[in-house]
C-alpha positions as CSV (number, residue, x, y, z in Angstrom):
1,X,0.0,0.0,0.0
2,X,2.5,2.8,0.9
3,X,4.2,1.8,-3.1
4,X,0.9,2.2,-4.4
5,X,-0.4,5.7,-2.4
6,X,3.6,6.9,-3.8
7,X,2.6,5.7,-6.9
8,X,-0.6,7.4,-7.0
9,X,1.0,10.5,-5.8
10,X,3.2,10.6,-8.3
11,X,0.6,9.6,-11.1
12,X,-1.4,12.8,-10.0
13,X,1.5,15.1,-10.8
14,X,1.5,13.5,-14.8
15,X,0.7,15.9,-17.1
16,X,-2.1,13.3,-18.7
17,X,-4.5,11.0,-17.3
18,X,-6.4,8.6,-18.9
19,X,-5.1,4.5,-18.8
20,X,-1.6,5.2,-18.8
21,X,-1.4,7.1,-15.7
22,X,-3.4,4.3,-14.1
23,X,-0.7,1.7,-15.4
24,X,2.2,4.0,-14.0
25,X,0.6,4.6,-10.5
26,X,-0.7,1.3,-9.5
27,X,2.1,-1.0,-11.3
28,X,4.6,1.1,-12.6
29,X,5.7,3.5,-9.9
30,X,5.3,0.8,-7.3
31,X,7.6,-1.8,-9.0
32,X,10.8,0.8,-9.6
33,X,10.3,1.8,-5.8
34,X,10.3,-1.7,-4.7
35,X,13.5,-2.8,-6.8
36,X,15.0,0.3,-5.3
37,X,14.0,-0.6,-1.7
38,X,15.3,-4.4,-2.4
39,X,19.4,-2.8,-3.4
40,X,19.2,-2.0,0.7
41,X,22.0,-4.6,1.6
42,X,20.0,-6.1,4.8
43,X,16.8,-6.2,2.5
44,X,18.8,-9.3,1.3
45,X,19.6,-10.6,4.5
46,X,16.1,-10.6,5.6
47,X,14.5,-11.9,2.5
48,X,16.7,-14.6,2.4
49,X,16.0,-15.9,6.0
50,X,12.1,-15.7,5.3
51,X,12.9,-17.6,2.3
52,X,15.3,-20.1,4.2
53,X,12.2,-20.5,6.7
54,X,9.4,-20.3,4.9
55,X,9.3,-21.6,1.6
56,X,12.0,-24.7,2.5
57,X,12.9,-26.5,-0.3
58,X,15.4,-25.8,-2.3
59,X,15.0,-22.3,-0.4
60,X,16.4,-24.2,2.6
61,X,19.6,-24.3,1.7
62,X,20.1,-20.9,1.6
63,X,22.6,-18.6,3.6
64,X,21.1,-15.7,4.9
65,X,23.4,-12.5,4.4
66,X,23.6,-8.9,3.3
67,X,24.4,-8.1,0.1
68,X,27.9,-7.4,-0.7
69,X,27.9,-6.5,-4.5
70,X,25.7,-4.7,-7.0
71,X,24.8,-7.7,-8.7
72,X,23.8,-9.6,-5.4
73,X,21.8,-5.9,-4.6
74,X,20.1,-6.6,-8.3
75,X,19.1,-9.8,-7.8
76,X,17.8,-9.2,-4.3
77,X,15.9,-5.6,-5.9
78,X,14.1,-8.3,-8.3
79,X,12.9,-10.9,-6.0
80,X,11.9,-8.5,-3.3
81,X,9.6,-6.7,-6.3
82,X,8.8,-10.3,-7.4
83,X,7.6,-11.3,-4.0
84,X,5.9,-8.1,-3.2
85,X,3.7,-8.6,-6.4
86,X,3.1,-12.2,-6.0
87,X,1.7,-11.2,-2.2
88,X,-0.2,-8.9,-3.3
89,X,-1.9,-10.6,-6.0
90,X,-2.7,-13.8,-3.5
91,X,-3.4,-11.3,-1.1
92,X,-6.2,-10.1,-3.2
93,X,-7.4,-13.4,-4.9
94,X,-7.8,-14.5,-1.5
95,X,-9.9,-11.6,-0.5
96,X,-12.0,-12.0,-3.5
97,X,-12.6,-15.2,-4.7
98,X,-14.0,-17.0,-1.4
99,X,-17.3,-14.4,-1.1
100,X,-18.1,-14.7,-4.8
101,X,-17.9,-18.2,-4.3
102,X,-20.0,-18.4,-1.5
103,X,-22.6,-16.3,-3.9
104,X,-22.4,-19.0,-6.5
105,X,-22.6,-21.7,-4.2
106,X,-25.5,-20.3,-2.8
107,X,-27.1,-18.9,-5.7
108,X,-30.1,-21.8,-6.1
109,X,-31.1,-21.4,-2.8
110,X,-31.0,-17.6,-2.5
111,X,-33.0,-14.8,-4.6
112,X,-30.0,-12.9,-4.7
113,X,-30.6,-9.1,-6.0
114,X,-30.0,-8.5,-9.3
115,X,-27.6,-6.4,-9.1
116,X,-25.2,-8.8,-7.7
117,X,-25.3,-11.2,-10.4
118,X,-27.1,-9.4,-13.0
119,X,-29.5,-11.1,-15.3
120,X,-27.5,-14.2,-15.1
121,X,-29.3,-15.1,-11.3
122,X,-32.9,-14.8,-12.2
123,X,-34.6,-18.3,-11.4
124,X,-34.4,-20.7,-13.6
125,X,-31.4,-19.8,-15.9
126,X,-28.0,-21.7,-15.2
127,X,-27.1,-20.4,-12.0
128,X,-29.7,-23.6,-10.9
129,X,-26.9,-25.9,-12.1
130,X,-23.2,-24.4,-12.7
131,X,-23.4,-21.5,-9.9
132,X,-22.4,-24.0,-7.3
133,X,-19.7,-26.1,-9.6
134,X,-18.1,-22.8,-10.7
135,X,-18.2,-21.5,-7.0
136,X,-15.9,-24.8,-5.5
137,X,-13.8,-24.5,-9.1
138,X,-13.1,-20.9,-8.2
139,X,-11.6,-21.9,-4.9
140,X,-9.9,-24.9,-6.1
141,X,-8.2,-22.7,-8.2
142,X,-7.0,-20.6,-5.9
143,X,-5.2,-23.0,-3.8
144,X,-4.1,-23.9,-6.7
145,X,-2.4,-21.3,-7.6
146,X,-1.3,-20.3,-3.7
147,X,0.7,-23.6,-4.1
148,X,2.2,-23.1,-7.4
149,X,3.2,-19.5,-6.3
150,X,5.0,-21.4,-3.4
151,X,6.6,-23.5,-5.3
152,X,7.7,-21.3,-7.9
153,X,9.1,-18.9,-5.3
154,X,11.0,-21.9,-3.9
155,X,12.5,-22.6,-6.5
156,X,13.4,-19.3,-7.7
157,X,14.8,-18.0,-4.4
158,X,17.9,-19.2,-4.6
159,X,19.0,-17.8,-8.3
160,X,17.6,-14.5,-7.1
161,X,19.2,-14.5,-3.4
162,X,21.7,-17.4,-3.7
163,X,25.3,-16.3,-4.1
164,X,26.6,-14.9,-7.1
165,X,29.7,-16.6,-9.2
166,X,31.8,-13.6,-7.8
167,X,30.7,-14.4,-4.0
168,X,31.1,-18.3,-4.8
169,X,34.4,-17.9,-6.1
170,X,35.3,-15.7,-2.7
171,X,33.6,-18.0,-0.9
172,X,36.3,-20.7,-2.3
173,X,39.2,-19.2,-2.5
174,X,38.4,-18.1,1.9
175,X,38.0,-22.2,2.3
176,X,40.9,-22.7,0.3
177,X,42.8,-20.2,2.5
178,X,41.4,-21.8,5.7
179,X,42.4,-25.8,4.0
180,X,45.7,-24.3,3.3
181,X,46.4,-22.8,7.0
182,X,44.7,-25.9,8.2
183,X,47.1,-28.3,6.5
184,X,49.9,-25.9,7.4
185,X,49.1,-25.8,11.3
186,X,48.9,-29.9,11.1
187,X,52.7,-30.1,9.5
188,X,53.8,-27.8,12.4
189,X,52.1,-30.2,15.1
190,X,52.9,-33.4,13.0
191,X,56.9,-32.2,12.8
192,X,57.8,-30.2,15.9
193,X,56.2,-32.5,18.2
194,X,56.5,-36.0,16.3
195,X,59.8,-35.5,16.7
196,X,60.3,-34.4,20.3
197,X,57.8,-37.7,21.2
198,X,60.7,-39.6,19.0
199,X,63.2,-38.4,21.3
200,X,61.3,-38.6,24.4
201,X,60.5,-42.2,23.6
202,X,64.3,-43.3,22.8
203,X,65.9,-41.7,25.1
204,X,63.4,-42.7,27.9
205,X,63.9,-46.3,26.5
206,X,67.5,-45.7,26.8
207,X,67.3,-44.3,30.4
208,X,65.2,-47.2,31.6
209,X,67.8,-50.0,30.3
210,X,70.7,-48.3,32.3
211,X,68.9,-46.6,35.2
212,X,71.3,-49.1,37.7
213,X,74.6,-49.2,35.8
214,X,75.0,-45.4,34.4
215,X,72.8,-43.0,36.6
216,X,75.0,-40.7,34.6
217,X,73.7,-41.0,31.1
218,X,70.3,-41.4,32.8
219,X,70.5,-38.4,34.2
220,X,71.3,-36.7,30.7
221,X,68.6,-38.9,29.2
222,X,66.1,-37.6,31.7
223,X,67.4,-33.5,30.9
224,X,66.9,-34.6,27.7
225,X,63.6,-35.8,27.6
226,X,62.4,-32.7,30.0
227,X,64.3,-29.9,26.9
228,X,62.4,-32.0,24.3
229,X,59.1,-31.8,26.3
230,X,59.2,-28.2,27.2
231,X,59.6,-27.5,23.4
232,X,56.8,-29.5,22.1
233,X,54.7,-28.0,24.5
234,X,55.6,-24.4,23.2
235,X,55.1,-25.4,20.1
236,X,51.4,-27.3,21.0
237,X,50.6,-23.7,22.7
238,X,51.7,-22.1,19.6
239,X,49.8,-24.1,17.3
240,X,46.1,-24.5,19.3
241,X,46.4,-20.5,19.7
242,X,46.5,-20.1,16.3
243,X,43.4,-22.3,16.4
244,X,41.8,-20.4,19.1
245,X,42.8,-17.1,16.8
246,X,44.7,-16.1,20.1
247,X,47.1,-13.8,18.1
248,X,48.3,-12.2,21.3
249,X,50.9,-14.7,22.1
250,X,54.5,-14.0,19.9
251,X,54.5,-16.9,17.6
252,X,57.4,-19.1,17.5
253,X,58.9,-19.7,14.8
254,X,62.4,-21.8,14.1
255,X,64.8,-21.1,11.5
256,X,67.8,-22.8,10.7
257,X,69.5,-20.4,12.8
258,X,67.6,-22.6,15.6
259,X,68.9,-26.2,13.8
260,X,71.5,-26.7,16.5
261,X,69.4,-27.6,19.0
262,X,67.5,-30.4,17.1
263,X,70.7,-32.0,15.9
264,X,71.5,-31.6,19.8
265,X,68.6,-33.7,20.7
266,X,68.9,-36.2,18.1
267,X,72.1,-36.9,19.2
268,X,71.3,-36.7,22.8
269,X,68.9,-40.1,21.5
270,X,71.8,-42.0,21.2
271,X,72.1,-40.8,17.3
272,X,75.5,-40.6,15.9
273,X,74.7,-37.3,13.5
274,X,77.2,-36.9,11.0
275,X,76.5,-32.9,10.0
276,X,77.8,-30.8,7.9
277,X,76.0,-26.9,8.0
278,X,77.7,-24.2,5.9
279,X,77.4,-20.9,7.4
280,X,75.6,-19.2,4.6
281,X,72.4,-21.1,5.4
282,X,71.4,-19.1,8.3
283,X,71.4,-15.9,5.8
284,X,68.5,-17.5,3.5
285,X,65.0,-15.9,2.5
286,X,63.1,-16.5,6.1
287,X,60.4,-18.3,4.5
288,X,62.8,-20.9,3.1
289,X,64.7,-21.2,6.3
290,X,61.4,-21.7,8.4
291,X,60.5,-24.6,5.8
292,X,64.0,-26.0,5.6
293,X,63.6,-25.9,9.6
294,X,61.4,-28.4,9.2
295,X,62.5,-30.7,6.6
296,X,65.4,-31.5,8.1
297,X,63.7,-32.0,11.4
298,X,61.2,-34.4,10.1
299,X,64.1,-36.2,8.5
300,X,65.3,-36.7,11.2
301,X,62.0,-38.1,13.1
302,X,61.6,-40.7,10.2
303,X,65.7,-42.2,11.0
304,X,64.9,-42.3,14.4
305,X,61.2,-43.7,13.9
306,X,61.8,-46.7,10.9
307,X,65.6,-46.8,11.4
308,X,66.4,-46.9,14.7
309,X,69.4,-45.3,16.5
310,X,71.6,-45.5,13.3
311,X,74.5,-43.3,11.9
312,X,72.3,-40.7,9.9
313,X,74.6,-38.1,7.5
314,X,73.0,-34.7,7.0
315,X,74.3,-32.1,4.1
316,X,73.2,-28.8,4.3
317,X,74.7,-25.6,2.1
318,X,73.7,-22.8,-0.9
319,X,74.9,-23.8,-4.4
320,X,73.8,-20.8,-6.1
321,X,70.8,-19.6,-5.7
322,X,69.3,-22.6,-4.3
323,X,69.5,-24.6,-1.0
324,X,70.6,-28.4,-1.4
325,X,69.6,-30.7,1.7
326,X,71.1,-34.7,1.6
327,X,69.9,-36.6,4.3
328,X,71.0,-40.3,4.7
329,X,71.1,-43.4,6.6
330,X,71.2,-47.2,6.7
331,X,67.9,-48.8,6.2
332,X,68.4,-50.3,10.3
333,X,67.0,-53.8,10.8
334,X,63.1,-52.7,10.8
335,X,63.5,-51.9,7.3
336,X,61.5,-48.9,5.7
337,X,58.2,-48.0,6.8
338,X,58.2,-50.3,9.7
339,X,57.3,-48.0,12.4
340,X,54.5,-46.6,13.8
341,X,54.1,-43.3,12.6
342,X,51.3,-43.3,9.8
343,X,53.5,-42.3,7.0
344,X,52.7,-38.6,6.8
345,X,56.2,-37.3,7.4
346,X,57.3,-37.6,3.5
347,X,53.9,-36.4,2.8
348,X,54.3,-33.5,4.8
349,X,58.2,-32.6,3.3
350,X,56.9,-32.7,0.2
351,X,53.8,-30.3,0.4
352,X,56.5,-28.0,2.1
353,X,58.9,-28.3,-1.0
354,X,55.8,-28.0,-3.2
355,X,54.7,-25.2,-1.9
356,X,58.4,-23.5,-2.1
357,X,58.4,-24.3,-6.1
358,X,61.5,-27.2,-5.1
359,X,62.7,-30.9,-5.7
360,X,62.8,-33.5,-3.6
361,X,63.7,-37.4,-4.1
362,X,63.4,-40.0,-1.9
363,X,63.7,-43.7,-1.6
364,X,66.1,-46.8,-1.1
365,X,69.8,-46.2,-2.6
366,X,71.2,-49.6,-1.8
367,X,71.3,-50.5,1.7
368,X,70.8,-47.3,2.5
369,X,67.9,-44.6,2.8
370,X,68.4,-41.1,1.1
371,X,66.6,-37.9,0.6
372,X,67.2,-34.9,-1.3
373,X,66.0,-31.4,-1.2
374,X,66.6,-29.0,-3.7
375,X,64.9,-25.3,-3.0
376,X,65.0,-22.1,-4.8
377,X,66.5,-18.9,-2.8
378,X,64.8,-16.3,-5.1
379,X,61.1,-15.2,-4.9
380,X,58.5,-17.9,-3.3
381,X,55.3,-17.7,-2.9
């Protein structure tokens, strides 16, 4: 009503009357205000959660939200002007239809005045016979047609407040972001404290066997196990407050400025680490160091894990613009891919030399197992 009293208004103002000012104020006029009410941002938001309630269906899979382009604002302008109309026509089928049925339904057994249905209700003419058919048809129709408007509006609703391809592909590329940091979060956990667990478990092992005859190396087993601990823990902390979105804690992150201390603890397992670190390496791009970090520490974890406590050789330098990593060891008497870790530490050393643009091989070289990483210096992603 307010659309069509602005309508109306503005009708008066036309210069001419006649039909077409009738057209502009009572369909013309209302329908441009309405599309222009329905660009309001929140008019989308509350459309669509009526329409998520209301008409189910394919409706119910909607997501209710404001509208965050123009062509979202469009869509939403048309559906609320194509709801609006559809409401009002029900709206006044409803009103109408049900008394004029009544009348025809009751037409052979009332002397309705002429006026009301004309020459067509005198006794005796057909109002005897098809008033009353034509009265229940009327209504049948109706619901009829109040169904198939619900139905159609179901079905439309979600091309008219459904997200756009822009807002789809947004919506993707924020999941892909969240997979990505996701994955990225579970290589930190998987890495930093798979590998302070390995240590934990052989050197507790170790401290156990030869708690009576050398208290000594116990004792260093048992420091050990409580410096390997302390630093999984940090890194746990680190890892669920990024979870938590806690971004008020500093967030640590090891370079290979920070690789002495997990040869350290590998050795401390009972390892016999034969390294070789040039110098240069703690002068790479961070985000390669913090990656490279890594790779050589999950190296490690997977000698200690299928290998055992075996002599494990470690090559680490810059040729050129890239960083070359060798890492290798005998296979040990429980072969390859013996233990007990689930096989996701190659997994996770490659998605981190994926994602740095490197190479990477890995396998069996005779009795022994070897790995090479091979990453760029220059611009990563």
């Amino acid at each position: 009503m307010p659309y069509w009293f602005l309508g109306m208004t503005l009708a008066a103002l036309l210069p001419f009357g006649g039909p077409g000012a009738g057209v502009l104020a009572l369909l013309v006029f209302p329908a441009a205000a309405a599309f222009v009410t329905g660009l309001v941002p929140s008019v989308r938001l509350l459309e669509s959660s009526l329409a998520k309630e209301l008409l189910r269906g394919p409706a119910a899979a909607l997501a209710p939200g404001p509208a965050g382009t123009w062509e979202s604002r469009t869509r939403s302008g048309a559906w609320f002007t194509l709801h609006l109309f559809a409401g009002v026509v029900v709206s006044g089928l409803s009103l109408a239809v049900p008394p004029f049925a009544f009348v025809l339904v009751m037409a052979p057994m009332v002397d309705w005045d002429e006026r009301l249905l004309g020459r067509w209700g005198r006794p005796g003419t057909w109002v005897e016979w098809a008033a009353p058919p034509a009265g229940v048809a009327g209504v049948a129709v109706l619901l009829v047609l109040i169904v198939a408007g619900g139905v159609l509006l179901a079905r439309l609703a979600p091309r008219f407040l459904g997200p756009t391809a822009a807002e789809r592909l947004a919506e993707l590329e924020a999941r892909a972001v969240r997979l990505a940091e996701r994955n990225r979060l579970a290589r930190e956990l998987h890495d930093s404290v798979g590998h302070a667990l390995s240590v934990v478990t052989l050197q507790a092992g170790a401290a156990g066997r030869v708690l009576d005859t050398d208290p000594e190396f116990a004792r260093e087993a048992l420091g050990a196990i409580e410096e390997s601990a302390r630093a999984a823990l940090e890194d746990l902390d680190h890892v669920l407050g990024l979870l938590r979105e806690d971004r008020s804690r500093p967030a640590p992150q090891p370079t290979l400025k920070d690789l002495g201390r997990v040869l350290e603890q590998t050795r401390l397992a009972g390892v016999r680490l034969d390294s070789e670190v040039d110098p240069q390496v703690e002068h790479v791009p961070a985000a390669v160091s913090r990656e490279a970090y890594r790779i050589v520490q999950e190296g490690l974890t997977n000698a200690l894990r299928h290998a055992g406590k075996v002599p494990v050789r470690l090559r680490l330098g810059v040729a050129g613009d890239r960083l070359e990593m060798e890492m290798s060891n005998p296979l040990g008497a429980r072969g390859v891919g013996s233990g007990h870790g689930g096989g996701r530490g190659l997994g996770g050393i490659r998605e981190r030399v994926t994602v740095l643009r490197g190479e990477m091989t890995a396998g069996p070289d005779g009795d022994r197992w070897r790995m090479h990483v091979s990453l760029p210096l220059g611009r990563v992603p």
